[in-house]
C-alpha positions as CSV (number, residue, x, y, z in Angstrom):
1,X,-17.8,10.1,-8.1
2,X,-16.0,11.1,-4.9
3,X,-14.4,15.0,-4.6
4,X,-12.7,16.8,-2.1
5,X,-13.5,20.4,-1.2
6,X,-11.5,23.0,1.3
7,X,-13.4,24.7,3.9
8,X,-11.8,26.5,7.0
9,X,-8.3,24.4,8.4
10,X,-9.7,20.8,6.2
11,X,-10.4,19.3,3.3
12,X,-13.6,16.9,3.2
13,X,-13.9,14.4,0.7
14,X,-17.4,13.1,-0.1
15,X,-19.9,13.3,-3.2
16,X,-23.2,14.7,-4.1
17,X,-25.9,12.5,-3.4
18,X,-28.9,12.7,-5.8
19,X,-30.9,15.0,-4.0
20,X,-27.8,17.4,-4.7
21,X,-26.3,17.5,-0.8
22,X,-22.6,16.9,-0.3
23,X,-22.2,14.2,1.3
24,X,-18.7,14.1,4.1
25,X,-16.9,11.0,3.6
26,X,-13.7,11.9,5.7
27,X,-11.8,14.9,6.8
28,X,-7.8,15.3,5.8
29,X,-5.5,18.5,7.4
30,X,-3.5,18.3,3.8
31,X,-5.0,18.7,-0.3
32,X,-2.6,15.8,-1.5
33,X,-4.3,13.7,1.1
34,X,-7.7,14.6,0.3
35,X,-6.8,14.4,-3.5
36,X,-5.1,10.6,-2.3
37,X,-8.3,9.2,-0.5
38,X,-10.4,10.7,-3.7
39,X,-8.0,8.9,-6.2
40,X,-8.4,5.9,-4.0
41,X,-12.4,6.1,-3.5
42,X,-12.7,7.0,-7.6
43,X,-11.3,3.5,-8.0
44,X,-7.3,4.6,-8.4
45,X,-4.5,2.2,-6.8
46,X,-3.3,3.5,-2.8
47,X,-0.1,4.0,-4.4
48,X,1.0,3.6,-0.3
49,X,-0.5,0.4,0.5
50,X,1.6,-1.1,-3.0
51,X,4.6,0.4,-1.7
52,X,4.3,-1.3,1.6
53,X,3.4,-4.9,-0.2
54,X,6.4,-4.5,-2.5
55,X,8.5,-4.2,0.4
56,X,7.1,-7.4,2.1
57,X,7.4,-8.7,-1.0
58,X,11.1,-8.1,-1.7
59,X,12.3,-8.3,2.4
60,X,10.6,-12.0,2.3
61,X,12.4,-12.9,-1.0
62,X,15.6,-11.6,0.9
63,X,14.9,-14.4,3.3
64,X,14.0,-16.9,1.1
65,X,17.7,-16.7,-0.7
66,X,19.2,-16.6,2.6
67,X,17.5,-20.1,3.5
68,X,18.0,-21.4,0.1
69,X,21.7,-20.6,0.7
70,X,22.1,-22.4,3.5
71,X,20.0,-25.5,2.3
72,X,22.7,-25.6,-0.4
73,X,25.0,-25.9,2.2
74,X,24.1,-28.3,3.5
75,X,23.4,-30.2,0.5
76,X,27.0,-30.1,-0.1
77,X,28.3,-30.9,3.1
78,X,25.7,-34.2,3.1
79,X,27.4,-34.8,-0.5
80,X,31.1,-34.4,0.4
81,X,32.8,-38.1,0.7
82,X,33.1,-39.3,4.0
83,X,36.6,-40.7,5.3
């Protein structure tokens, strides 16, 4: 189980290995991201990292309609009668 303690001007996260020692796993200048990397390291979802894949996500399905518009255009232009 990962923790995060505060010492002078940082907060290191780490654990306490069996022979009781705290061992550093990083240093953060902030508590919420100490208590971030601790949530992620305890086995919690980088609530960041899904943010920034939804975001792909929904700017690639943006595209996606934009092509699909134009395919239908095209579609319809192929389909008109010719003269």
């Amino acid at each position: 189980m990962y923790y995060y303690i505060e010492t002078v001007g940082v907060c290191e996260v780490g654990f306490f290995g069996l022979s009781g020692y705290w061992m550093v796993e990083s240093h953060h200048e902030t508590r919420e991201s100490a208590a971030a990397r601790v949530h992620y390291l305890n086995g919690g979802v980088d609530a960041e990292v899904v943010g920034q894949v939804f975001s792909h996500i929904f700017e690639s399905m943006a595209e996606i309609s934009t092509h699909l518009s134009n395919i239908s255009c095209i579609i319809s232009d192929l389909n008109r009668p010719r003269e």
